[in-house]
VOMIDO-526228 format. One record per residue: residue in one letter; z, x, y of N, C-alpha, C, O in turn. Coordinates in Angstrom, 3 decimals. Atoms other than C-alpha are relative to their C-alpha. Example, Ala and Ser with C-alpha at 12.3 -4.5 7.8 and 13.67 -1.06 7.14 Angstrom:
<recs>
REC  resn       n.z       n.x       n.y      ca.z      ca.x      ca.y       c.z       c.x       c.y       o.z       o.x       o.y
REC     A     0.000     0.890    -1.190     7.800    12.300    -4.500     0.000     0.900     1.200     0.665     1.936     1.181
REC     S    -0.060    -0.820    -1.190     7.140    13.670    -1.060     0.730    -0.770     1.090     0.899    -0.261     2.198
</recs>
This chain:
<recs>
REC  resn       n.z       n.x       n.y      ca.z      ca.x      ca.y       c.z       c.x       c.y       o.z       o.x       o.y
REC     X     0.000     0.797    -1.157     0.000     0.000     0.000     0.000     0.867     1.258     0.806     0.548     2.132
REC     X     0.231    -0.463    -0.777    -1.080     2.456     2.261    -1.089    -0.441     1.207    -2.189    -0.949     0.987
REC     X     0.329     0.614    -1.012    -1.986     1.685     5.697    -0.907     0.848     0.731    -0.431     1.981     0.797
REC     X     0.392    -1.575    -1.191    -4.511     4.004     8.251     0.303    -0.410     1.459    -0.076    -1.535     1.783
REC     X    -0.278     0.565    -1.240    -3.464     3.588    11.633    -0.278     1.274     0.748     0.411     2.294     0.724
REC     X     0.249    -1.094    -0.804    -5.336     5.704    13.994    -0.762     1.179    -0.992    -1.815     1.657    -0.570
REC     X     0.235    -1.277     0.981    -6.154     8.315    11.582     0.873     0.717    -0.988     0.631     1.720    -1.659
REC     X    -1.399    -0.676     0.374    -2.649     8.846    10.299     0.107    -0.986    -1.331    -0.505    -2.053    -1.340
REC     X    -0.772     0.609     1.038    -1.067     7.616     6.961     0.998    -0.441     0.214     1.792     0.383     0.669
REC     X    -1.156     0.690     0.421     1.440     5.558     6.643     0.693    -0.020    -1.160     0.118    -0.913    -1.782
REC     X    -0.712     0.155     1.263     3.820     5.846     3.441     0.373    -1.132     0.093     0.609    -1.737     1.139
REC     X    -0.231     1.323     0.742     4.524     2.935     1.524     1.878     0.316     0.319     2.553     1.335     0.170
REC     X    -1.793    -0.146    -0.272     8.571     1.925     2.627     0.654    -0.269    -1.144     0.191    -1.010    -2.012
REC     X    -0.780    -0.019     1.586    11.112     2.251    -0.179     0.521    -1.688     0.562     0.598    -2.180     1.687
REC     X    -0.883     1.457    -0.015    12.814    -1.457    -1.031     1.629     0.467     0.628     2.020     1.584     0.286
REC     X    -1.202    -0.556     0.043    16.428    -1.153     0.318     0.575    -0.252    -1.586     0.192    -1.204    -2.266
REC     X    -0.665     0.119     1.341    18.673    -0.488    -3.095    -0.688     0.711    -0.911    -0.166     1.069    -1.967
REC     X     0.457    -1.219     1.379    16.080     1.759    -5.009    -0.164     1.402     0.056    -0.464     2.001     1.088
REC     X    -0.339    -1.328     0.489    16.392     4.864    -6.223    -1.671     0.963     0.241    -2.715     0.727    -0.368
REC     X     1.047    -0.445     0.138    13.952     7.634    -4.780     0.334     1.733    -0.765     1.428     2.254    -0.553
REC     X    -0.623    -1.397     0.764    14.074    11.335    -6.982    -0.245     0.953     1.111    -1.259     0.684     1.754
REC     X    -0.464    -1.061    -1.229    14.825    14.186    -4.326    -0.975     1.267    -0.459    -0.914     1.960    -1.474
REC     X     0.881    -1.467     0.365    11.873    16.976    -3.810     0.920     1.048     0.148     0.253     1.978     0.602
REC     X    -0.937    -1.253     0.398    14.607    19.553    -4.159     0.969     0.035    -1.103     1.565    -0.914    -1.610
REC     X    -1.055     0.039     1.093    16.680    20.561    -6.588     1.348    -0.337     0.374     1.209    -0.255     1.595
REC     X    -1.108    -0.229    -0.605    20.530    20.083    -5.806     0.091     1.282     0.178    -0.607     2.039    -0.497
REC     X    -0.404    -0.900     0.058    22.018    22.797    -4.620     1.019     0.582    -1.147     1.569    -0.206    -1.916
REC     X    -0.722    -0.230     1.473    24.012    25.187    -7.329     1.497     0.282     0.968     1.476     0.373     2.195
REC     X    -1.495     0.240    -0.249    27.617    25.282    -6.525     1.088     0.857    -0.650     1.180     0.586    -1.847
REC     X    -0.630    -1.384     0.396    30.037    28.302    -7.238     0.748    -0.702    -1.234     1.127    -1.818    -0.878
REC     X    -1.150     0.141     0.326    32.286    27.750   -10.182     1.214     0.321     0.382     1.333     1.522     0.625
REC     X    -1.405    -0.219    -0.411    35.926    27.602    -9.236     0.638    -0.437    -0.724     0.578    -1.405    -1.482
REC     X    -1.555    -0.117     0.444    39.087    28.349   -10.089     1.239    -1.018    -0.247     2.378    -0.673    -0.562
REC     X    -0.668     1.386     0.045    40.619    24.852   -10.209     0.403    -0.354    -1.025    -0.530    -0.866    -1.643
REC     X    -0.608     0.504     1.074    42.622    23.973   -12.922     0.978    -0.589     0.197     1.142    -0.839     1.391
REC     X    -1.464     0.902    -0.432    46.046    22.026   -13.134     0.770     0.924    -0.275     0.843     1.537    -1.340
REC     X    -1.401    -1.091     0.075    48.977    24.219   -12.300     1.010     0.363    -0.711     1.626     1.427    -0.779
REC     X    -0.722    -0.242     0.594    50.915    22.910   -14.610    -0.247     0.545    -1.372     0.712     0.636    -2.138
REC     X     0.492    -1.613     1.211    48.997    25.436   -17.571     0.409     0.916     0.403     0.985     1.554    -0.478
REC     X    -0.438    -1.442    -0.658    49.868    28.312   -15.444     1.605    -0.211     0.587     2.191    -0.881     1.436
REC     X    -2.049    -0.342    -0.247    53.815    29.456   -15.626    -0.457     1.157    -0.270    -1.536     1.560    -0.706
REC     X    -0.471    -1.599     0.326    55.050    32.835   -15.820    -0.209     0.293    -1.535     0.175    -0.537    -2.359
REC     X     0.291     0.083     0.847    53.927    34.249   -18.603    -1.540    -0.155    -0.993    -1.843     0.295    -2.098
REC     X     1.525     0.188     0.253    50.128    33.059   -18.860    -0.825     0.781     0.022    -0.872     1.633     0.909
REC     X     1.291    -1.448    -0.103    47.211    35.215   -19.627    -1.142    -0.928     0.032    -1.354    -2.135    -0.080
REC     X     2.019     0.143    -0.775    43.452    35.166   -18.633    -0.482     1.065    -1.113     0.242     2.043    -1.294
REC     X     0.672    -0.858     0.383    41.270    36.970   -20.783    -1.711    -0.394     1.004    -2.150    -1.509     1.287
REC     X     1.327    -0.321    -0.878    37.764    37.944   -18.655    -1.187    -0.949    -1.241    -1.082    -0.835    -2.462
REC     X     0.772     0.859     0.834    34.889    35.367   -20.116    -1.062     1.193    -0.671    -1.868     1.795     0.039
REC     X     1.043    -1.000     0.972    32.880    37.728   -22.804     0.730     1.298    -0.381     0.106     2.333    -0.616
REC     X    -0.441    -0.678     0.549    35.603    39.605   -23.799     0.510    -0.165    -1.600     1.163    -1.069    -2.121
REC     X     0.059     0.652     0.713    35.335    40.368   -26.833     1.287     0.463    -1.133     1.795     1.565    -1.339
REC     X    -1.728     0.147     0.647    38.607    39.380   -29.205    -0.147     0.270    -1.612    -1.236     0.157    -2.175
REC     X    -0.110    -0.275     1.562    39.519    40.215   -32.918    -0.367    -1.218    -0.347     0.038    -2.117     0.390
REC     X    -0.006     1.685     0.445    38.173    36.868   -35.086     0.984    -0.419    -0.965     0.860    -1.422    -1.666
REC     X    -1.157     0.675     0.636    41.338    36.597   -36.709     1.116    -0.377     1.175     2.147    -0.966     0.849
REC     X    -0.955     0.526    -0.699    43.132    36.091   -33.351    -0.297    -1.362     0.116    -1.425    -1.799     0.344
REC     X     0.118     1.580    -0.049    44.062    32.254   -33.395     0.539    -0.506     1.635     1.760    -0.565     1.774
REC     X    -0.463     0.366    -0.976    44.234    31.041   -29.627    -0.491    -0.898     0.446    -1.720    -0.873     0.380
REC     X     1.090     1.063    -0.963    43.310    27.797   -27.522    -0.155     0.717     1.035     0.823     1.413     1.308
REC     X     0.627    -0.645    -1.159    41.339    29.269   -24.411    -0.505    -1.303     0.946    -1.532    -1.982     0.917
REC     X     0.806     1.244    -1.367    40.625    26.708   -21.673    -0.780     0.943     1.223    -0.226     1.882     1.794
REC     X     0.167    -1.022    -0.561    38.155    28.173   -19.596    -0.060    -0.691     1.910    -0.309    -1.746     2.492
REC     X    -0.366    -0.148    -1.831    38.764    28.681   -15.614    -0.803     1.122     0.830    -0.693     2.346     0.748
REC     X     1.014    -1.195    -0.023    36.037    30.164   -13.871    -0.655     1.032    -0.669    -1.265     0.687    -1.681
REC     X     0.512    -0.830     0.595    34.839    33.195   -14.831     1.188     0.431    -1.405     0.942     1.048    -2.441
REC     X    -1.104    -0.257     1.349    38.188    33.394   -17.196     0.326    -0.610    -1.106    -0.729    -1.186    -1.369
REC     X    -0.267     0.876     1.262    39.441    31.665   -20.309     1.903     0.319     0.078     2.585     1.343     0.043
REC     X    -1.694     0.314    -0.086    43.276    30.523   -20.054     0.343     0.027    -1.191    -0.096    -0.943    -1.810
REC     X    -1.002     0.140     0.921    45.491    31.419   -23.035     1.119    -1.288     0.048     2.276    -1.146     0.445
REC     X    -1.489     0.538     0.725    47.334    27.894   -24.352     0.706     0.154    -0.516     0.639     0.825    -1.545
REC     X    -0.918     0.010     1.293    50.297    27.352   -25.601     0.135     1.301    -0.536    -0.099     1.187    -1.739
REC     X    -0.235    -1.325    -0.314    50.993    31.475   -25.479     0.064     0.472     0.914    -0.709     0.325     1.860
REC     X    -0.483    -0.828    -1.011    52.903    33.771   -23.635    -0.330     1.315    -0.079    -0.677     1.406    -1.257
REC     X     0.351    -1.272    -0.342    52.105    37.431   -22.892     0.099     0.454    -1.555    -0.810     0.814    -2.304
REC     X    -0.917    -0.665     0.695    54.576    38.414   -25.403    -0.895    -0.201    -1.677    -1.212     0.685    -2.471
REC     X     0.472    -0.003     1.579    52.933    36.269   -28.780    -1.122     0.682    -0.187    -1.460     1.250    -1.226
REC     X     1.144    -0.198     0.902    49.517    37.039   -27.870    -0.205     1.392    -0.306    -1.110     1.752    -1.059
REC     X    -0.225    -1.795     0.001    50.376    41.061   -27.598     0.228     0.035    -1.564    -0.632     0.666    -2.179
REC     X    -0.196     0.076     1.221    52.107    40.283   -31.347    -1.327    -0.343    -0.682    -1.719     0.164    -1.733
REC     X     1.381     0.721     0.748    48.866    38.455   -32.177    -1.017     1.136    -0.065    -1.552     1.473    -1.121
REC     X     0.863    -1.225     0.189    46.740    41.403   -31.224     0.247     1.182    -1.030    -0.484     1.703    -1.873
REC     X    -0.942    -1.308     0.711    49.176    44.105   -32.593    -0.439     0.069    -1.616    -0.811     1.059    -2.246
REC     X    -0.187     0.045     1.344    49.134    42.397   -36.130    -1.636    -0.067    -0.302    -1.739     0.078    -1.520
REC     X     1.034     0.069     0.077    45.227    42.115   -35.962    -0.688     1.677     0.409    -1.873     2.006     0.380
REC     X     0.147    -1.512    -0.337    45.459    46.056   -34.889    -0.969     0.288     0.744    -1.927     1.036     0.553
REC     X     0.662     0.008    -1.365    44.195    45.532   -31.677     0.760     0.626     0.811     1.964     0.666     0.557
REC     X    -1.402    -0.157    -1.182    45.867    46.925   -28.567    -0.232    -1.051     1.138    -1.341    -1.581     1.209
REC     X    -0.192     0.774    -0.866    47.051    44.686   -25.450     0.385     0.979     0.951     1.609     1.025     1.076
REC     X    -0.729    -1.158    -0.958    47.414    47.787   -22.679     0.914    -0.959     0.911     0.639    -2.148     1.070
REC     X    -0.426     0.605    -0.932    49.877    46.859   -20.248     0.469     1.277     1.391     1.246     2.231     1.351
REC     X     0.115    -0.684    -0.718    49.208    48.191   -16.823     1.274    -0.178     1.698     1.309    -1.093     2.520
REC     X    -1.422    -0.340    -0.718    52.531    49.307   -14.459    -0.339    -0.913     1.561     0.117    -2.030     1.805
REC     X    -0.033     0.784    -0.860    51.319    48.416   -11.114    -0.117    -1.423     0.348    -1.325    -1.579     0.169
REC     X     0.014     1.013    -0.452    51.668    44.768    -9.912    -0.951    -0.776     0.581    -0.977    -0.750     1.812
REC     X     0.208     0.359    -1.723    49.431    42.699    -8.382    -0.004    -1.319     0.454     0.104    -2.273    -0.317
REC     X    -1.098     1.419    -0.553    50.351    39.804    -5.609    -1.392    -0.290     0.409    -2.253     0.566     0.611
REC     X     0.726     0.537    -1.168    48.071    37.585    -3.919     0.511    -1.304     0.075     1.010    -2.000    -0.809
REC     X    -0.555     1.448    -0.578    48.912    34.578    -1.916    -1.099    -0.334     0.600    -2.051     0.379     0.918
REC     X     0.842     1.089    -0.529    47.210    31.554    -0.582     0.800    -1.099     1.134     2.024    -1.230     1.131
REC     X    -0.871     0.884    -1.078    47.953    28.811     2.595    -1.519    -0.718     0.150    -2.675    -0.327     0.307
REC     X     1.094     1.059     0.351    46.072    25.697     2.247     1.127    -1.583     0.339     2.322    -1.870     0.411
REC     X    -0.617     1.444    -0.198    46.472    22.024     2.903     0.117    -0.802    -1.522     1.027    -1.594    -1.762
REC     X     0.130     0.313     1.300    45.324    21.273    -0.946     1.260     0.485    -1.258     0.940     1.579    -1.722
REC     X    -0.577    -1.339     0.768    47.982    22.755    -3.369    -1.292     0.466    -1.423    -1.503     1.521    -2.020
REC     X     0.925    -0.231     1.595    45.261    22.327    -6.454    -0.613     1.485     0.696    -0.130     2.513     0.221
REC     X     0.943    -0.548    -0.920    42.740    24.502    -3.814     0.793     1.403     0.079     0.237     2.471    -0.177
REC     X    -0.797    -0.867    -1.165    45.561    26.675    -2.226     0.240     0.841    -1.546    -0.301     1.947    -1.578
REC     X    -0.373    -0.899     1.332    46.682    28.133    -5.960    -1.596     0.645    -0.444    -1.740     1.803    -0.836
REC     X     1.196    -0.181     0.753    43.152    28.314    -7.062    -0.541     1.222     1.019    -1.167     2.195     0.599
REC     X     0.380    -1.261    -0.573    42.524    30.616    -4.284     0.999     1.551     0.106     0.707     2.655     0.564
REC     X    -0.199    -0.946    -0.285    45.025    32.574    -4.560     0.207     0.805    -1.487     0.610     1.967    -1.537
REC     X     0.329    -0.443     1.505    44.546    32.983    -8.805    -1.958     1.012     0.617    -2.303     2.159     0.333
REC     X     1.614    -0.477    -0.107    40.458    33.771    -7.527     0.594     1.731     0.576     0.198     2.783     0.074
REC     X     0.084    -1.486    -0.043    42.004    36.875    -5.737     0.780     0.576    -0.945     0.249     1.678    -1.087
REC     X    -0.564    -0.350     0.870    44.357    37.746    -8.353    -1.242     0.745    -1.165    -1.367     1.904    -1.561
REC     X     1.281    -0.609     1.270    41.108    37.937   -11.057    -1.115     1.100     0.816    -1.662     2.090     0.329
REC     X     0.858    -1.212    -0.911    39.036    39.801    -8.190     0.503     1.697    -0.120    -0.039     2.780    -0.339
REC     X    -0.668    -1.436    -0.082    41.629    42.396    -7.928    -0.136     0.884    -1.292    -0.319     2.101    -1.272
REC     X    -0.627    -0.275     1.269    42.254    42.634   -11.824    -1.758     0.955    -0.548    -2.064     2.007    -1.110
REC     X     1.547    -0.525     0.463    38.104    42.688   -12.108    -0.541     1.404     0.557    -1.326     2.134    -0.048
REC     X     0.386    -1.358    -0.745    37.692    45.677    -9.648     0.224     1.394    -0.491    -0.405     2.423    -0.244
REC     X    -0.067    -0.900     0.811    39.469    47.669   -12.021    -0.321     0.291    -1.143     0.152     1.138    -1.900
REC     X     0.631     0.043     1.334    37.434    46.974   -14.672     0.669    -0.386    -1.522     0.009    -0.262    -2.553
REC     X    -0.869     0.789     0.546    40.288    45.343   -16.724    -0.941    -1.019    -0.687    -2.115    -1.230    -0.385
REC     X     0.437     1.289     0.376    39.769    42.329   -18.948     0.607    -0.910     0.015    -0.058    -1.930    -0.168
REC     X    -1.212     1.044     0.399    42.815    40.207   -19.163     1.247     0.551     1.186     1.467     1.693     1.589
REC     X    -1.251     0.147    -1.004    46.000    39.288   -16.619     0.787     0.101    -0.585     0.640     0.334    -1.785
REC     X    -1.173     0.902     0.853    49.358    38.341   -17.399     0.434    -0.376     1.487     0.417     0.368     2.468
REC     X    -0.425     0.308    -1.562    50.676    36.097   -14.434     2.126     0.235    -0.658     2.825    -0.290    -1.525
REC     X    -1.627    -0.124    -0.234    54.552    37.124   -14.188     0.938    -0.936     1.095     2.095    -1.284     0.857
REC     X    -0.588     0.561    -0.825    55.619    35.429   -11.511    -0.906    -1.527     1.128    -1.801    -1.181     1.899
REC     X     0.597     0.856    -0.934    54.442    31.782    -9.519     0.756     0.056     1.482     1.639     0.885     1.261
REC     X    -0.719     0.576    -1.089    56.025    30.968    -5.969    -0.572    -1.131     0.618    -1.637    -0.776     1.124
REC     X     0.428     1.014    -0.528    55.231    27.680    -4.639     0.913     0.030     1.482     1.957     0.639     1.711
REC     X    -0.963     0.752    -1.330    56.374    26.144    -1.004    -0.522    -0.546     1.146    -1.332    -0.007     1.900
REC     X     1.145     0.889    -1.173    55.136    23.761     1.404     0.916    -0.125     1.602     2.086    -0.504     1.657
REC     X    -1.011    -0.241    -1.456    56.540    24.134     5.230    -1.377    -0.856     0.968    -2.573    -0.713     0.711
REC     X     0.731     0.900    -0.689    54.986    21.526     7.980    -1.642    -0.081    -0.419    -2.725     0.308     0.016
REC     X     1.263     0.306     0.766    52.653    20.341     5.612    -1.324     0.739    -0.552    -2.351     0.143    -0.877
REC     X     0.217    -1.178     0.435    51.271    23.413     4.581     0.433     0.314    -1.224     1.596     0.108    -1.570
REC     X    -0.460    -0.207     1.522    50.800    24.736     0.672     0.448     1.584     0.303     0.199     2.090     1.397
REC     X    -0.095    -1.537    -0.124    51.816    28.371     0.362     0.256     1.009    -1.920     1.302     1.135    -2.555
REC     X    -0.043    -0.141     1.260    51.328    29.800    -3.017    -0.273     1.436    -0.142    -1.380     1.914     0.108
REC     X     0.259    -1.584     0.412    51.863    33.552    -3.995     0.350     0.347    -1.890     1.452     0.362    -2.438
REC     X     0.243    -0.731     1.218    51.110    34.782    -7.494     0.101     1.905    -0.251    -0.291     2.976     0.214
REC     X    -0.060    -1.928     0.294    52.082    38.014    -9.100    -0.449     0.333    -1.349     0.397     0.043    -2.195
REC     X     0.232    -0.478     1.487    50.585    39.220   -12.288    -0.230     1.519    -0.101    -0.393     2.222     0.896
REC     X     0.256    -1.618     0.296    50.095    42.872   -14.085    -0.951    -0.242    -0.645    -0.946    -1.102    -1.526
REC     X     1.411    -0.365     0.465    46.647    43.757   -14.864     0.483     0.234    -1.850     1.479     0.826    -2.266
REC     X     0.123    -0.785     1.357    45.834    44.034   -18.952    -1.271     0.248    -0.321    -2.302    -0.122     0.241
REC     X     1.383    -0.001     0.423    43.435    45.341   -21.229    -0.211    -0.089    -1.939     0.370     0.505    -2.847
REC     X     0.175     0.043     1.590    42.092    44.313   -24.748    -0.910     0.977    -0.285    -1.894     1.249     0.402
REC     X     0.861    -0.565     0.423    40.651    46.377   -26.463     0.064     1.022    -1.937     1.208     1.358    -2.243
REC     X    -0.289    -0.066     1.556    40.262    47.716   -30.655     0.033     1.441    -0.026    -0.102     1.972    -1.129
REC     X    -0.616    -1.448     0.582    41.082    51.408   -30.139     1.083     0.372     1.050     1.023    -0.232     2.121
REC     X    -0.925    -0.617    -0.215    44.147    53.387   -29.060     0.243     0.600     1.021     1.289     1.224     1.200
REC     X    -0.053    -0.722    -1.183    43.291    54.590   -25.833    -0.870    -1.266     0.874    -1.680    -2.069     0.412
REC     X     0.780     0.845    -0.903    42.163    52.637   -22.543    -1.076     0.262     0.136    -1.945    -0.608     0.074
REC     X     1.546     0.443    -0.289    39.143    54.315   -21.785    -0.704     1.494    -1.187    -0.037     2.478    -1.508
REC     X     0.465    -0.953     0.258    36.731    56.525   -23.594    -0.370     1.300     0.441    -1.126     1.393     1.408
REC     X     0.493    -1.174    -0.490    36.368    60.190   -23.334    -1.310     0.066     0.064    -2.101    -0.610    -0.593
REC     X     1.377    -0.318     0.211    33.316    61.794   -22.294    -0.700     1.210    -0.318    -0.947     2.098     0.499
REC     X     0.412    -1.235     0.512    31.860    64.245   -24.460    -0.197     0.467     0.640     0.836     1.106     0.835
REC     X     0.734    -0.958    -0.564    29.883    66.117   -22.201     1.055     0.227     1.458     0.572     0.970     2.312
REC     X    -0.151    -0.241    -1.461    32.142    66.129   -19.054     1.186     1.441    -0.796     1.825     1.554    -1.841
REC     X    -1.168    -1.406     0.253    34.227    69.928   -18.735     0.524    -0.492     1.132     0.060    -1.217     2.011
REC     X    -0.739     0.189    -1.308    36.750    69.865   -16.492     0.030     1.693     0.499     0.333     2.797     0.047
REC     X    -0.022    -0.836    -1.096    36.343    71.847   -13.825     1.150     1.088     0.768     1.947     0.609     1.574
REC     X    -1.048    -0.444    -0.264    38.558    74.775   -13.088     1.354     0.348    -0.603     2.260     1.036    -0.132
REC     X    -1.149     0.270     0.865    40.979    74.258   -15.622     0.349     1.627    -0.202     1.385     2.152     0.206
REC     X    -0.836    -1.407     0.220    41.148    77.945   -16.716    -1.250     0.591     0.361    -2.036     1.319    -0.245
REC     X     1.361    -1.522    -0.928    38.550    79.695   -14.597     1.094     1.519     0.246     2.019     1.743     1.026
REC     X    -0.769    -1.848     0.012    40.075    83.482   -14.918    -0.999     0.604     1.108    -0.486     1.659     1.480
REC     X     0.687    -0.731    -0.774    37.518    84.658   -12.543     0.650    -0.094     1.506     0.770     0.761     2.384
REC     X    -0.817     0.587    -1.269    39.370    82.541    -9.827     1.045     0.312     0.254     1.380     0.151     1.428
REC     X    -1.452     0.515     0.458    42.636    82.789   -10.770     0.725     1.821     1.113     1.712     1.748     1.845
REC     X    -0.195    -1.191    -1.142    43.003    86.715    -8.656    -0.461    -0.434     1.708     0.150    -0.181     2.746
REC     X     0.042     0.673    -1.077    41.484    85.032    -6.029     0.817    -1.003     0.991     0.978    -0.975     2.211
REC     X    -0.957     1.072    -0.506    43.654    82.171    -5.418     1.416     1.225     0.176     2.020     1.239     1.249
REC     X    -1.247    -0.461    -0.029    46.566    84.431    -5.887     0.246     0.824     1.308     1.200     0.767     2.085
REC     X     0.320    -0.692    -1.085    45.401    86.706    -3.464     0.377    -0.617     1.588     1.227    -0.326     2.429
REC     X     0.089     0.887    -0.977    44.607    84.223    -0.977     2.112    -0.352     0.412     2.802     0.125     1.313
REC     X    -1.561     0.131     0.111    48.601    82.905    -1.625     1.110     1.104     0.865     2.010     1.008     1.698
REC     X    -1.367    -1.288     0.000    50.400    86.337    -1.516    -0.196     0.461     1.503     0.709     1.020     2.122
REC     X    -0.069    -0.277    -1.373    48.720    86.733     2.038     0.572    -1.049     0.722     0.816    -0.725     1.884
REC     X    -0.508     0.656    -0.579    50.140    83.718     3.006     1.335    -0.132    -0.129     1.718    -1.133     0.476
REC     X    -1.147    -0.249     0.457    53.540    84.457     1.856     0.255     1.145     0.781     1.189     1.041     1.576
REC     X    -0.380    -1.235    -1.215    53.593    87.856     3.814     0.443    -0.471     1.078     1.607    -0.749     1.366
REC     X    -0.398     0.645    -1.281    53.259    86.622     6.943     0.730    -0.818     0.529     0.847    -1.109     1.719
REC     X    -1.316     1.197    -1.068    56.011    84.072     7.304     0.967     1.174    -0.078     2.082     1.091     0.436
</recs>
């Protein structure tokens, strides 16, 4: 039912109430970190999505972004769970915190778990353990700080692999070793 008017086309008008299909695709939309808070207590682990686990470890995994949430286990069983499957669970000393301030609490946690896995990912880690939640809402304001210690799975005995070919540098250079001293013993004179 096209019309010419002037020289121009006219499109045929949609009915009100029907459905026309959209020349674009939707847009794609980040996955996030959104889950219900009450899975995550002290205690909860993340393993990194494509890490890969012994197939005799028995765990529910809910997955959360780029991670997979350990159910129904705490740090402690699934470390036993690995151990007895003669895996290791490294557990790495430093801490780390991130907090969030949001009007959402679902939102406000979820961002501040997203930097938590950022941090954990930078070090090339595979797995969290969250140790500590803090919640608290002050003139209507969420405030949510998370603390977890970085881990790592993995099926041999050491965190990372040596590398054949690298020498270390200096280690017992004897050619040096009059040199440096040298250098030293003149700086020892003079005070």
């Amino acid at each position: 039912m096209n019309q010419a008017v002037s020289g121009k086309r006219i499109g045929r008008v949609p009915a009100p109430g029907s459905m026309e299909v959209a020349a674009k695709p939707p847009p794609q939309l980040k996955p996030r970190l959104i889950a219900p808070p009450k899975y995550f207590t002290a205690g909860s682990v993340l393993f990194k999505r494509g890490t890969v686990l012994p197939p005799t470890l028995v765990v529910k995994l809910t997955p959360v972004g780029g991670w997979d949430l350990v159910r129904g286990d705490d740090g402690f069983a699934v470390e036993r769970k690995l151990r007895d499957a003669g895996w290791q669970f490294f557990f790495m000393v430093p801490a780390v915190e991130a907090s969030a301030i949001g009007l959402d609490p679902r939102k406000t946690f979820a961002n501040a778990l997203r930097k938590i896995a950022r941090a954990v990912d930078e070090r090339g880690l595979n797995a969290v353990e969250v140790t500590a939640i803090e919640r608290r809402r002050r003139l209507g304001l969420h405030y949510v700080r998370i603390t977890a210690h970085p881990r790592h799975v993995r099926n041999r005995p050491f965190l990372r692999d040596l590398d054949p070919h690298r020498y270390p540098v200096r280690l017992w250079d004897f050619k040096r070793i009059f040199t440096v001293r040298n250098r030293q013993a003149s700086q020892i004179k003079a005070m």
